[in-house]
C-alpha positions as CSV (number, residue, x, y, z in Angstrom):
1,X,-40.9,-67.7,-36.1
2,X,-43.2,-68.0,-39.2
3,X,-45.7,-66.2,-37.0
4,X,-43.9,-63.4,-36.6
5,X,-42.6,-63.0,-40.0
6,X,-46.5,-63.5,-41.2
7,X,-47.6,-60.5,-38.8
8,X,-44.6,-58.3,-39.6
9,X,-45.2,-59.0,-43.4
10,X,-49.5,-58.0,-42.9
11,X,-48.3,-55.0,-40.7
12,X,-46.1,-53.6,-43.4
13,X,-48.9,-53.9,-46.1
14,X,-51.1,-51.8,-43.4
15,X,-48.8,-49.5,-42.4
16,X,-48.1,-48.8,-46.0
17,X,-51.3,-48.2,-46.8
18,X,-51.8,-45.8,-44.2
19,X,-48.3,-44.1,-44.9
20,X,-49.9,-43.7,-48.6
21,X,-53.1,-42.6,-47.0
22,X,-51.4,-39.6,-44.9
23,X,-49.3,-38.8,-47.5
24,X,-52.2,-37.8,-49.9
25,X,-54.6,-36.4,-47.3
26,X,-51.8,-34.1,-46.0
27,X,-50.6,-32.8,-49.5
28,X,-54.5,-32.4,-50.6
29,X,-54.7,-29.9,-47.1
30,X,-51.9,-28.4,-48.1
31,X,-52.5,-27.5,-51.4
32,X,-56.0,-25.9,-50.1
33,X,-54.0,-23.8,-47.6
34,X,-52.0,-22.7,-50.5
35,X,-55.0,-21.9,-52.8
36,X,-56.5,-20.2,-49.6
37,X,-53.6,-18.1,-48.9
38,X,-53.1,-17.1,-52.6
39,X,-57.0,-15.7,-53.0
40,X,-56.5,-14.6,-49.6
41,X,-53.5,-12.1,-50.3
42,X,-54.3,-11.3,-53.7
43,X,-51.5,-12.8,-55.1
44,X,-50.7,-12.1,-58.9
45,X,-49.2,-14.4,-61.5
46,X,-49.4,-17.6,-62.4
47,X,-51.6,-19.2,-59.2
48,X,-50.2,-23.0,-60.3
49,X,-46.4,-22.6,-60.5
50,X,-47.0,-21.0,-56.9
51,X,-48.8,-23.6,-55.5
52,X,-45.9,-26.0,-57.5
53,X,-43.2,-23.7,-55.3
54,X,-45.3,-24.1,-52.6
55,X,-45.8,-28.0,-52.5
56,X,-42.2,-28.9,-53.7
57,X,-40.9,-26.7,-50.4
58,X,-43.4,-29.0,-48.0
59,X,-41.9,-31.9,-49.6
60,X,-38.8,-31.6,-48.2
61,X,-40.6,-30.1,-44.5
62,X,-40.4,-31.8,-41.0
63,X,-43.8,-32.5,-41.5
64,X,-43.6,-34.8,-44.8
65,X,-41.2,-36.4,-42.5
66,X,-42.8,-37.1,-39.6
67,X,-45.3,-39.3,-41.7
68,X,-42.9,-41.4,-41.4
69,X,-43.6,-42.2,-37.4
70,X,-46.4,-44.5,-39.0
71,X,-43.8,-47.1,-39.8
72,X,-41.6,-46.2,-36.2
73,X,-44.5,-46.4,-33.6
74,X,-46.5,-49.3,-33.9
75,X,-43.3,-51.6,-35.0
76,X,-41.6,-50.0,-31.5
77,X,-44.8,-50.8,-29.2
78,X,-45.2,-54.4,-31.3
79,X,-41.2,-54.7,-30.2
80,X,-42.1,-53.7,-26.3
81,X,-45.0,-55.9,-25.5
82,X,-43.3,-59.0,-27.7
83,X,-39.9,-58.0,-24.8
84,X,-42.5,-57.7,-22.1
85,X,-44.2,-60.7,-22.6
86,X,-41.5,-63.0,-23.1
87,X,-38.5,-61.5,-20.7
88,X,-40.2,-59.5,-18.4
């Protein structure tokens, strides 16, 4: 039992640092994209409360959320082959 809370306690740590990882490299592609797009069209105005509208509105996307699958997937296939191994 102290096994498995040791491995589920390291694989939170990981999977928290990739979560973070994701989180950043998405919103840094993001905000290119928006920068992009704005030079792109010839926007006019102020270029950062755009990019502000811009990133608060991914924020609350699908996408952001499907980040989230980090923590879901590998705790699901850890939970499968731990089922198959001992009951199957």
């Amino acid at each position: 039992m102290i096994a498995l809370v040791r491995l589920l306690a390291i694989l939170l740590v990981v999977l928290t640092v990739v979560y973070v990882s994701l989180s950043f490299y998405s919103r840094a592609v993001r905000r290119e994209k928006l920068e992009a797009r704005w030079y792109e069209e010839g926007l006019r105005g102020d270029k950062d409360a755009w990019i502000t509208a811009g990133l608060e509105e991914y924020d609350g996307s699908v996408r952001r959320k499907l980040l989230l699958g980090v923590y879901v997937v590998p705790t699901a296939l850890i939970g499968v082959i731990i089922y198959v191994v001992n009951f199957a």
